[in-house]
KENUVEX-859995 format. One record per residue (C-alpha): residue number from 1; x, y, z; residue in one letter. Coordinates in steps of 0.05 Angstrom, whole numbers. Each point is the difference from the previous one (the first is absolute). Example, Ala and Ser with C-alpha at 12.3 -4.5 7.8 and 13.67 -1.06 7.14 Angstrom:
# residues 2
- k, xx, yy, zz, r
- 1, 246, -90, 156, A
- 2, 27, 69, -13, S
END
This chain:
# residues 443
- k, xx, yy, zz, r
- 1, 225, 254, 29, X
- 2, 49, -62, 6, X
- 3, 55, 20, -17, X
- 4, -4, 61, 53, X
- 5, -23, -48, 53, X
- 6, 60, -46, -15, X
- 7, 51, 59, -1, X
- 8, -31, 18, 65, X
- 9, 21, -68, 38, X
- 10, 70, -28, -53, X
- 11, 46, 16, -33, X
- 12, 16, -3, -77, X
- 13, -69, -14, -34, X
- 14, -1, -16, -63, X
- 15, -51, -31, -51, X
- 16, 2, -57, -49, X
- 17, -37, -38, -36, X
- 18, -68, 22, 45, X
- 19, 45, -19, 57, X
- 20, 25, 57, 58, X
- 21, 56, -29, 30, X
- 22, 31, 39, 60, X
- 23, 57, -8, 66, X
- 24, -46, -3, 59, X
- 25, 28, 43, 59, X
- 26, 1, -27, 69, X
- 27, 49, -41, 43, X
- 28, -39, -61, 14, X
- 29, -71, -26, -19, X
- 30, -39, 37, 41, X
- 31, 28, 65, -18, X
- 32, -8, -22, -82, X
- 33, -78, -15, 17, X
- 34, -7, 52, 36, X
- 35, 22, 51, -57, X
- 36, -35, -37, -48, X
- 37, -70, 3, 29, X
- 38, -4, 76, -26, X
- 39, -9, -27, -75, X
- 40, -67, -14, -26, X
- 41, -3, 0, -75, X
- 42, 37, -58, -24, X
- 43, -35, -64, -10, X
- 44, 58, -32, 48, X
- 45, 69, -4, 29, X
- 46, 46, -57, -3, X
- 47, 66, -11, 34, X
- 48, 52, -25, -53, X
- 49, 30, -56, 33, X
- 50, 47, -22, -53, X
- 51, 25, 20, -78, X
- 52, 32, -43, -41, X
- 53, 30, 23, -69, X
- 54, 4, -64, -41, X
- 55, 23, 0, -77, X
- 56, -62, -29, -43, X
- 57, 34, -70, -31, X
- 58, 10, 0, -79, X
- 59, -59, -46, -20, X
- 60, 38, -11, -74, X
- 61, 64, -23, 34, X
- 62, -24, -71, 52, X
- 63, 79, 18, 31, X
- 64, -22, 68, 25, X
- 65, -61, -41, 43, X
- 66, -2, 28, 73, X
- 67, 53, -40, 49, X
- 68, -36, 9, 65, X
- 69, -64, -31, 22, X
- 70, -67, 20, 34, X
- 71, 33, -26, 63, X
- 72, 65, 45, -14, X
- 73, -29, 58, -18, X
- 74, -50, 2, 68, X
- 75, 66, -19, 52, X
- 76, 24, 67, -40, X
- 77, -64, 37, 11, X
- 78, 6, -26, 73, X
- 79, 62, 17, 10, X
- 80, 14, 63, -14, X
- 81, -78, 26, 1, X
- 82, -14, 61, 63, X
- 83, -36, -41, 25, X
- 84, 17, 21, 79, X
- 85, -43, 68, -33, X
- 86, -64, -37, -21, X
- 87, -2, -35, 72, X
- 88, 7, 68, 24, X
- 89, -56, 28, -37, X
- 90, -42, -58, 11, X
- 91, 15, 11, 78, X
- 92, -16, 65, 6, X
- 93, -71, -10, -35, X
- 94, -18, -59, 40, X
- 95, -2, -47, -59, X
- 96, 13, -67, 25, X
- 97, 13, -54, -58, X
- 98, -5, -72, 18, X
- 99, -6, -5, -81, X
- 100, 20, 21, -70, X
- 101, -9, -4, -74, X
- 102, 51, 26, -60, X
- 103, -35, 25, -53, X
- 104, 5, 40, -71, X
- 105, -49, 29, -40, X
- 106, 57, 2, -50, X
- 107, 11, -77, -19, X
- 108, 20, 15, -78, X
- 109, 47, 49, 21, X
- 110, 21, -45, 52, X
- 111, 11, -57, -42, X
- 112, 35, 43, -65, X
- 113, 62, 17, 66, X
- 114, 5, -60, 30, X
- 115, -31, -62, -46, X
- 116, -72, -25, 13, X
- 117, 32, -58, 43, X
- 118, 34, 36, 44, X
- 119, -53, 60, 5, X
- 120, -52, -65, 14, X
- 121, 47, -14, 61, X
- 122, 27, 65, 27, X
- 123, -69, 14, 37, X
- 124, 6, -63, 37, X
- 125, 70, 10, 19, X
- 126, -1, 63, 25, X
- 127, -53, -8, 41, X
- 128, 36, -66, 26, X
- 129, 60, 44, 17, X
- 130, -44, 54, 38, X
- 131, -32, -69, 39, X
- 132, 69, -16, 14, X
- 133, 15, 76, 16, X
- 134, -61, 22, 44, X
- 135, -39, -74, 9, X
- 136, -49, 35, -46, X
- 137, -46, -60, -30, X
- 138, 3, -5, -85, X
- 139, -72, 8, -25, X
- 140, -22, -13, -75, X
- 141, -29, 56, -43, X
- 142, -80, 6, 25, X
- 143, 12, -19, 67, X
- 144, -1, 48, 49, X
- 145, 66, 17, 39, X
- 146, 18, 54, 53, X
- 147, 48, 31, -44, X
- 148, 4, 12, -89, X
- 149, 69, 14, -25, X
- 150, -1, 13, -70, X
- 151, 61, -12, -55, X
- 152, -5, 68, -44, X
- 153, 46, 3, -63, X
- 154, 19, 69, -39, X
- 155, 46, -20, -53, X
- 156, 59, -39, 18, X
- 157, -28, 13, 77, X
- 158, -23, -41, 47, X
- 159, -29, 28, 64, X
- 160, -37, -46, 65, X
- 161, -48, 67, 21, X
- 162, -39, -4, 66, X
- 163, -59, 24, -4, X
- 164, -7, 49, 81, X
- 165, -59, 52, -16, X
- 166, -46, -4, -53, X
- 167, -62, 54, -11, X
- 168, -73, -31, 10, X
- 169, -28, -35, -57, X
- 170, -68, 38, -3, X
- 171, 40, 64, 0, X
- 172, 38, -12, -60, X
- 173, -59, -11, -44, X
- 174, -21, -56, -64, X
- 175, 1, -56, 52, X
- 176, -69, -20, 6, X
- 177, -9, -66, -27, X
- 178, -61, 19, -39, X
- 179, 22, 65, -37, X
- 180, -46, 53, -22, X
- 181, 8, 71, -2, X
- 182, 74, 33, 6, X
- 183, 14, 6, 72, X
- 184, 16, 72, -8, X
- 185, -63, 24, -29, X
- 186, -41, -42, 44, X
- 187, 50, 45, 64, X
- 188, -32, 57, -38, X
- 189, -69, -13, 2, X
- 190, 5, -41, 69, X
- 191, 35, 67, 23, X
- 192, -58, 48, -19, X
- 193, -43, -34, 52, X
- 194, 34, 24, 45, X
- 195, -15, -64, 51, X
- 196, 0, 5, 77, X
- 197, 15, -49, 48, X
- 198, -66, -37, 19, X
- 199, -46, 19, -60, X
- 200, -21, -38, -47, X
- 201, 7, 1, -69, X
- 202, -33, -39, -58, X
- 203, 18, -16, -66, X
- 204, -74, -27, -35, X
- 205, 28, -30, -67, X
- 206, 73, -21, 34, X
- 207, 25, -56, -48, X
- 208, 67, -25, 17, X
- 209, 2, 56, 57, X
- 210, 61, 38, -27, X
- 211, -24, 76, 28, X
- 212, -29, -37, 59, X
- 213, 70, -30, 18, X
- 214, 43, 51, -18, X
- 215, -44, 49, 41, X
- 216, 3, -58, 62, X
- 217, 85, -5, -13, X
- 218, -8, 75, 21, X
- 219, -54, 17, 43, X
- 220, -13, -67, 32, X
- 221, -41, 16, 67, X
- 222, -64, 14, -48, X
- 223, -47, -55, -15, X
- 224, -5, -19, -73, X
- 225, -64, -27, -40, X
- 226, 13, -25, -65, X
- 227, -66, -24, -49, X
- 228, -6, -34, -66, X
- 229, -41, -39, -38, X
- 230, 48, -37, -25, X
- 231, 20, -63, 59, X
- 232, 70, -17, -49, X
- 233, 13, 74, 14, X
- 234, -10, 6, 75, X
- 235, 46, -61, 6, X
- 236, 52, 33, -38, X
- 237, -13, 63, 57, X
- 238, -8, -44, 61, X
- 239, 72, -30, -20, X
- 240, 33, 65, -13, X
- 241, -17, 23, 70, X
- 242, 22, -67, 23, X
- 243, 65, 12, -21, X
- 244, 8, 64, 24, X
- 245, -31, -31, 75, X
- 246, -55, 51, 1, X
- 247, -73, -9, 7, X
- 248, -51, 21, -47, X
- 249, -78, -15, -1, X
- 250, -30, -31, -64, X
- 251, -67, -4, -26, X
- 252, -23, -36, -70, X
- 253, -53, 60, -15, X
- 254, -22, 37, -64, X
- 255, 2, 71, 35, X
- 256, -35, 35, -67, X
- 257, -61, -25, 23, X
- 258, -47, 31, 54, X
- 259, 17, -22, 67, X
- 260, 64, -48, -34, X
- 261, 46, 14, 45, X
- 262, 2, -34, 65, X
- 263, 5, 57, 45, X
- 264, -50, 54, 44, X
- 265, -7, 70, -24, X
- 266, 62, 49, 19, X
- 267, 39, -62, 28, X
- 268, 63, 20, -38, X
- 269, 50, 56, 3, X
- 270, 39, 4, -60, X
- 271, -17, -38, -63, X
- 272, 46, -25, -69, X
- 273, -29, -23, -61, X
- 274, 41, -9, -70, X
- 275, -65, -21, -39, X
- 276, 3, -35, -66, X
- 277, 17, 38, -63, X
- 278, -44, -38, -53, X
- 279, 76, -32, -14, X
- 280, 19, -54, 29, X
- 281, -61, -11, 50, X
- 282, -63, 7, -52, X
- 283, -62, 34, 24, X
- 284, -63, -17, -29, X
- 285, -51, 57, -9, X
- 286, 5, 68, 13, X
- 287, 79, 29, 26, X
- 288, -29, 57, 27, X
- 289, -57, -50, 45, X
- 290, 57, -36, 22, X
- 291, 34, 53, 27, X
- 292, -69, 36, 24, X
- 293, -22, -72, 52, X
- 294, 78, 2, 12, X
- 295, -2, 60, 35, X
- 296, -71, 0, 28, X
- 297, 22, -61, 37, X
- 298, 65, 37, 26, X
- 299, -34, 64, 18, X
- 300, -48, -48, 46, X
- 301, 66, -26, 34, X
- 302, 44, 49, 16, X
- 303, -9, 51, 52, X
- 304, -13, 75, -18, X
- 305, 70, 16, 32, X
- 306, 32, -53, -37, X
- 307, 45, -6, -62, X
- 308, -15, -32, -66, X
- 309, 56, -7, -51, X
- 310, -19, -23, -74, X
- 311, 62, -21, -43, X
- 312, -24, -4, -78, X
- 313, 28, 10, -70, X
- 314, -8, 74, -41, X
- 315, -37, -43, -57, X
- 316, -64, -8, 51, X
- 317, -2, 59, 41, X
- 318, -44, 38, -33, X
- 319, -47, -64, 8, X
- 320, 13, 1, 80, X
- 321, -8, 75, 9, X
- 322, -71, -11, -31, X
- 323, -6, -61, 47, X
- 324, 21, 47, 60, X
- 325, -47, 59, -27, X
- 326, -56, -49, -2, X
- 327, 12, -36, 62, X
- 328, -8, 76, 37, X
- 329, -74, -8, 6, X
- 330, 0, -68, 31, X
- 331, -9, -18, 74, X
- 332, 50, 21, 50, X
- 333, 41, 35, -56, X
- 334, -33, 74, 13, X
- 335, -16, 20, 76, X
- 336, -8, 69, 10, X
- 337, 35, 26, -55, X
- 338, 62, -36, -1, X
- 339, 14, -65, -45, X
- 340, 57, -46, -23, X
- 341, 53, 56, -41, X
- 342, 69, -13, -37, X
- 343, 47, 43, 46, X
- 344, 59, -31, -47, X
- 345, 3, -31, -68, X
- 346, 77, -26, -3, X
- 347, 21, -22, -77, X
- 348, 72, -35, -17, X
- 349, 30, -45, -41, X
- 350, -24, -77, 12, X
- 351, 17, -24, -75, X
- 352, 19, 34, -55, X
- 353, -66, -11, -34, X
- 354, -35, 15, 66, X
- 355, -9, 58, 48, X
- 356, -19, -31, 74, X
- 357, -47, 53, 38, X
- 358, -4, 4, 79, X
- 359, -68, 29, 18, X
- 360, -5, 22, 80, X
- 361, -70, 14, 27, X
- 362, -33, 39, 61, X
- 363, -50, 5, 38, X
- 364, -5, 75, -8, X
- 365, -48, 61, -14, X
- 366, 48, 37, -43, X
- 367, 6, -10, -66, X
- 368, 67, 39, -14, X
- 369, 48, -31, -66, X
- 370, 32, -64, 12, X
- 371, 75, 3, 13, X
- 372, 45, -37, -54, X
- 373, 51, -11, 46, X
- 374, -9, -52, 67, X
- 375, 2, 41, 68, X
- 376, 69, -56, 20, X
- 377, 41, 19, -56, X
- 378, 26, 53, 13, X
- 379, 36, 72, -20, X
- 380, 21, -12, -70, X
- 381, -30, -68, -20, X
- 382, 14, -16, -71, X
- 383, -69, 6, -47, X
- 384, 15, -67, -33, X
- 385, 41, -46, -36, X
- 386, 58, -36, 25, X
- 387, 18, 60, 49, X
- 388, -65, -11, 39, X
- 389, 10, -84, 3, X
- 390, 74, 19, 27, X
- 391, -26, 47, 42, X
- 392, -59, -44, 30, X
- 393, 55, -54, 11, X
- 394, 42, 43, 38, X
- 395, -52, 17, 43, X
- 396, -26, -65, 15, X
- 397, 77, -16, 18, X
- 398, 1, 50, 44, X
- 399, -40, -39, 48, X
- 400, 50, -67, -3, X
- 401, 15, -28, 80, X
- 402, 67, -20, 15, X
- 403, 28, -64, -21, X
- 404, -20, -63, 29, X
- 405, 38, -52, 19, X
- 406, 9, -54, -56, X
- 407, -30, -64, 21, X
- 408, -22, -55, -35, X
- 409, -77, 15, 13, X
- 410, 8, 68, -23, X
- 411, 38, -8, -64, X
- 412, -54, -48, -36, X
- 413, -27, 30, -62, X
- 414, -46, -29, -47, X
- 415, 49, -36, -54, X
- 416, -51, 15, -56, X
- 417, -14, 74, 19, X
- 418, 37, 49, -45, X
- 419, 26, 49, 49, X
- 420, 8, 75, -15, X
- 421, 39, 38, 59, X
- 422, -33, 61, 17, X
- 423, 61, 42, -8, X
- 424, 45, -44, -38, X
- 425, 27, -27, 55, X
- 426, 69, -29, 8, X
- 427, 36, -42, 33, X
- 428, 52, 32, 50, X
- 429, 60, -43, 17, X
- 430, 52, 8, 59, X
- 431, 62, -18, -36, X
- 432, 56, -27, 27, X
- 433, 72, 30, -33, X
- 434, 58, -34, -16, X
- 435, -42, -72, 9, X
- 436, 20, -31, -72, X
- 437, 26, -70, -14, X
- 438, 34, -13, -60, X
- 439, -24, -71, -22, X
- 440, 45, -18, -69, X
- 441, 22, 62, -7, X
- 442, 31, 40, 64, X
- 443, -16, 67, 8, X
END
């Protein structure tokens, strides 16, 4: 998908190193932007400012120690840096910096090119030369500024990228600060509620919220209800969606008993639930009780014409379906003939020592077989295995907005979140040819 987006608006893309780098087409800054608002599945685009192709020094030999400074190195970087093109870009997506910060994710690298002491000093040089440059104010590492640059080294190459468009943070996926399930299975089962604008949908034994967000990063004009019994876990939920800026309702409730959870009878539309497996979560008593109250309480909740989707492992189905069978004869789960059915029991891959099962239930009078496929995959949906996952991640990809513009507020990402891209995203860089400096060694 990237690669054909980026061969749409530039010229001679290429990939390296999880990198796209491409010529951006367009006569001025407007015209780049412009082009480049098409693209949606990269994580980002940066402007390369600047490359510099330095010869690492000889550590064994204290003669063959680098003979330019921090200081030296920036006035280069200054000098001869496009720098005319990143004001343009910045103009023409009404970015006005007052501020910036040098940065690198890369400091060993960094250090192993240029010496510790003068990596150490080549963020605060630069940015003095851009201050002297632009009147852009230095700021330290943590402190927010109008405008990141960051240093980026690839071998013996040393690049100032700036970041211009960047996708949004909930879209990519594994950014919540309190992880839980994958992102993409939790699409998957958030997807087979099929959620409308306005309704509201409950999850009664959330935890850390995962399906609840991802199904609010998606479908975020529906009203979400998460319960737990656990307060630690609703924290863990009420920060998640406090990352992502949405609004969720919370209530510390044991919803397996009668009358547990907080809400009137047919209040809800669509309703979640990834109950415990006997695994991690221990039940005491009877799995099959559990399950039984579980759904006697959701059955009071929802609404007729609603949606419930039940997300559990192959190991206790069989313990569920005789939940579900018993739970039949119970109040508000039979009216005239028609009762809670599985219209489709979805199976994949979750582990490789476990088979995840997506139950979907109606409201309905029929009793016909369940589908094992889910009515939004699709013509020609894998059955399972790695296929499927691919093809469920495509899919949920498919629904990526255009690029946003890459400001400080919107780049902030939990440092201790391990992120997983929902495509394998990559970084797409406008690169600027013939832009090489020959530091101890011309080219």
């Amino acid at each position: 998908m990237a690669r054909a987006e980026l061969e749409a608006v530039g010229r001679h893309v290429h990939c390296a190193r999880g990198r796209f780098y491409f010529d951006a087409v367009g006569t001025d800054g407007r015209h780049v932007v412009q082009a480049l608002s098409e693209v949606r599945h990269v994580r980002s685009i940066r402007r390369i400012a600047v490359s510099v192709e330095v010869r690492p020094p000889d550590r064994s030999n204290p003669a063959d120690l680098p003979t330019f400074s921090a200081g030296q190195l920036a006035e280069a970087m200054d000098s001869f840096g496009h720098w005319d093109d990143v004001e343009g870009d910045l103009r023409a997506l009404n970015i006005s910096v007052r501020s910036c910060c040098v940065v690198s994710r890369q400091f060993q690298q960094l250090a192993r090119l240029l010496t510790a002491d003068v990596a150490h000093e080549l963020h605060r040089e630069l940015a003095l030369c851009l201050q002297r440059r632009f009147g852009w104010h230095p700021c330290g590492r943590g402190r927010s500024a109008d405008l990141t640059l960051h240093l980026h080294v690839e071998g013996s190459t040393l690049r100032v990228e700036v970041p211009l468009l960047q996708q949004q943070k909930a879209k990519l996926g594994g950014g919540f600060p309190h992880q839980g399930m994958h992102h993409v299975e939790a699409w998957a089962i958030a997807r087979s509620l099929d959620v409308q604008p306005g309704e509201t949908v409950l999850d009664p034994m959330c935890g850390k919220g995962t399906i609840l967000a991802e199904a609010a990063v998606w479908w975020p004009r529906a009203i979400y209800v998460g319960c737990d019994a656990d307060a630690l876990q609703l924290e863990h939920c009420r920060r998640n969606f406090e990352w992502l800026e949405q609004s969720v309702v919370l209530h510390q409730a044991n919803t397996t008993q009668p009358g547990g959870t907080p809400l009137l009878d047919a209040s809800v539309d669509k309703v979640v639930v990834a109950p415990p497996w006997d695994r991690q979560f221990g039940i005491s008593g009877s799995l099959v009780a559990f399950y039984q109250q579980m759904l006697q309480e959701i059955f009071r909740v929802v609404r007729p014409g609603g949606r419930v989707v039940v997300f559990a492992s192959r190991r206790v189905l069989p313990k569920l379906l005789e939940a579900l069978d018993r739970s039949y004869a119970s109040q508000g789960a039979v009216k005239a003939g028609a009762s809670w059915r599985i219209t489709a029991q979805r199976s994949f891959a979750l582990t490789r020592a476990t088979t995840g099962v997506i139950l979907v239930l109606r409201f309905t009078p029929e009793c016909s077989e369940a589908s094992r496929f889910l009515s939004w995959e699709g013509r020609g949906a894998p059955e399972g295995g790695r296929e499927l996952y691919e093809h469920w991640r495509q899919l949920r990809a498919q629904g990526f907005p255009r690029l946003e513009v890459a400001l400080p507020g919107l780049a902030k990402v939990d440092s201790s979140a391990k992120t997983a891209p929902a495509l394998r995203l990559l970084v797409a860089l406008i690169f600027c040819a013939g832009v090489v400096l020959g530091l101890r060694s011309r080219v």
